[in-house]
Residue, then its C-alpha position, 0 to 999 in steps of 0.5 A: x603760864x609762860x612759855x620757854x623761849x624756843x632755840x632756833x639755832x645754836x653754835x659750839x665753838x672748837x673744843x666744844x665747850x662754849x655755845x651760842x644758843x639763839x632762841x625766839x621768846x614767847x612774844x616772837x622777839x629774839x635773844x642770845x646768849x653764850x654758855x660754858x661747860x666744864x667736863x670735870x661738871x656734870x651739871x651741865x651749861x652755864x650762862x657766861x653774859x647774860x645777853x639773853x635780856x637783850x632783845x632783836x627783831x629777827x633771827x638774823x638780828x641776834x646772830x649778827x650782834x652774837x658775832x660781834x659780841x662773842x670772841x669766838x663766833x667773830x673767827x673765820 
């Protein structure tokens, strides 16, 4: 059985209802992917891209691509 990719870093935006979680995969390649929330649903986060298939080298690989391709993580 396959492990679940681990979260090495994760990221809130401003109101705290968007995240960017990086994760690193059992076969030790990286990801991404941005997910919503919405306090009125109590089931938690959703994916919003599906970036998470997009595969990286390192850590720092899928976070610089994350900033390019999440709005939010691009803002000073």
């Amino acid at each position: 059985m396959r492990a679940n990719p681990r979260v090495v870093a994760s990221f809130n935006n401003e109101t705290g209802d968007h995240c960017v979680d990086i994760f690193q995969r059992y076969d030790g390649s990286f990801g991404f992917e941005e997910y919503r929330r919405d306090p009125e649903d109590l089931r938690g986060w959703f994916p919003l891209h599906r970036y998470d298939g997009l595969v990286f080298t390192s850590e720092s690989d899928a976070l610089q691509r994350a900033k390019s391709a999440v709005e939010w993580m691009a803002s000073p």
